[in-house]
C-alpha positions as CSV (number, residue, x, y, z in Angstrom):
1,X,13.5,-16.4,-9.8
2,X,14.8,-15.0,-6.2
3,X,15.7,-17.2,-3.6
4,X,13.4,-18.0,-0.8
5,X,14.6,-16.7,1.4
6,X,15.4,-13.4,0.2
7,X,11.9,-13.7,-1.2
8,X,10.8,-14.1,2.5
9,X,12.5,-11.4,3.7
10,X,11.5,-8.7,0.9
11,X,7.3,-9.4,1.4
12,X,8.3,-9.3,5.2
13,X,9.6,-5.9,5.2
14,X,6.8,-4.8,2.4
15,X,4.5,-6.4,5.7
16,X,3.5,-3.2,7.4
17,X,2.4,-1.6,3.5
18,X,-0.1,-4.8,3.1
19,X,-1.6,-3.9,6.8
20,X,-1.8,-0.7,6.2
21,X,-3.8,-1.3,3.1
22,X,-5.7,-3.8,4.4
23,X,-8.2,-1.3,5.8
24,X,-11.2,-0.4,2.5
25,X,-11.0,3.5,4.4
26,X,-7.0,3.8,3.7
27,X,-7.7,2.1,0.6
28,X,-10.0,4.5,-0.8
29,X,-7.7,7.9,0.6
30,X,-5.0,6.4,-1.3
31,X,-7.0,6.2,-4.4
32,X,-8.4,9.9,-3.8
33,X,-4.4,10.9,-3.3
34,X,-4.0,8.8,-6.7
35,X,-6.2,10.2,-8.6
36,X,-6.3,13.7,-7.5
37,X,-3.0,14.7,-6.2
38,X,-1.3,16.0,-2.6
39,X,-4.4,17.7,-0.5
40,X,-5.0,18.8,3.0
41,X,-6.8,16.5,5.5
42,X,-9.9,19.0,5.0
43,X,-9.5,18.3,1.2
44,X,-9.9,14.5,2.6
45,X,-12.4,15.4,4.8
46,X,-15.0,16.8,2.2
47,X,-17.6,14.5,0.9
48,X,-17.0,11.8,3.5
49,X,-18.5,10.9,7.0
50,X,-15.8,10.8,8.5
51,X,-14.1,13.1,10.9
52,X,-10.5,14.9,10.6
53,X,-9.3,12.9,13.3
54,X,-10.4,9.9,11.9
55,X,-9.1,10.8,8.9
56,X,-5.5,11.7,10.3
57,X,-5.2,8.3,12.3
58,X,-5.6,6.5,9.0
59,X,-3.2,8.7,7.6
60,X,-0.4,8.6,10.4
61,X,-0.9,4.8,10.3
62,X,-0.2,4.7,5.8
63,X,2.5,7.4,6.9
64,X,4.2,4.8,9.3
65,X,4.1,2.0,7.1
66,X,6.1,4.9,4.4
67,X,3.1,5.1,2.2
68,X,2.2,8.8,2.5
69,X,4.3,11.7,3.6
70,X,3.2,15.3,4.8
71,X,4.9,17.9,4.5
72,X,3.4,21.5,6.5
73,X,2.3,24.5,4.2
74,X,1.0,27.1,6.4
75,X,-1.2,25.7,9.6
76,X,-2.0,22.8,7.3
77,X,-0.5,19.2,6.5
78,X,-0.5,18.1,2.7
79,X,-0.4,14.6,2.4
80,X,1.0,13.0,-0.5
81,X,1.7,9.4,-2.0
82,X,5.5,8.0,-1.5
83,X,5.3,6.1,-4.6
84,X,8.5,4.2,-3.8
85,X,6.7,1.9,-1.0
86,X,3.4,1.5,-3.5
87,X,6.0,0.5,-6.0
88,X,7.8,-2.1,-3.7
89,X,4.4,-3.7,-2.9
90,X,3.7,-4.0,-6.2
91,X,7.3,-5.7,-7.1
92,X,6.0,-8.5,-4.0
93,X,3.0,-9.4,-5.9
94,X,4.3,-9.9,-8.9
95,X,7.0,-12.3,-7.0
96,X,4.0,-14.1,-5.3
97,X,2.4,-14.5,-8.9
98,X,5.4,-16.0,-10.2
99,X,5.7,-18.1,-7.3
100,X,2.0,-19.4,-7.4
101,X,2.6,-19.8,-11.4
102,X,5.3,-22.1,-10.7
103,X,3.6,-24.3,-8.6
104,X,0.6,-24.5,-11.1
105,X,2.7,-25.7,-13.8
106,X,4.2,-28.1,-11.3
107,X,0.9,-29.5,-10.1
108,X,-0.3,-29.5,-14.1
109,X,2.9,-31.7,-14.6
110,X,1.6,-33.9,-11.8
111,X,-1.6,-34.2,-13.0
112,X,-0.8,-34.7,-16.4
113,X,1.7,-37.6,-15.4
């Protein structure tokens, strides 16, 4: 198992991924990006009550935190996923779950004692 510390360090930098995420709108335009690919904020738009420019704040905020990129294609933006952050997140997790499995066996010793 990692060190503490450097375990500290990795889920601090992972930090601005969990608050992006935190949000149920970001969370559900990262599952539509999931599930159905790179698309334009008007792609994003469709279906939901929400406007374009509520829709691009959420996106510039997943895009600071290195969740999303854009890249231009005409007069349009087409986000996409950066996998790599997603990825990292998920590698913090499963570090916490170790972590927390540790200490249950610990506390089973105790108990058992």
């Amino acid at each position: 198992m990692p060190k503490p510390r450097n375990v500290a360090a990795r889920l601090t930098g992972s930090a601005p991924v969990f608050a992006a995420l935190g949000d149920e709108t970001r969370l559900r335009l990262v599952s539509r990006l999931c599930h159905e690919g790179a698309m334009s904020i008007s792609r994003l738009a469709e279906g939901s009550e929400l406007t374009r420019q509520a829709i691009t704040k959420h996106l510039r905020v997943m895009e600071a935190a290195g969740l999303l990129q854009a890249t231009r294609r005409g007069r349009e933006s087409i986000w996409q996923l950066a996998p790599e952050r997603l990825e990292e997140a998920r590698r913090c997790l499963d570090v916490i779950s170790a972590q927390w499995d540790v200490t249950l066996d610990r506390l089973k010793k105790l108990v058992e004692e």
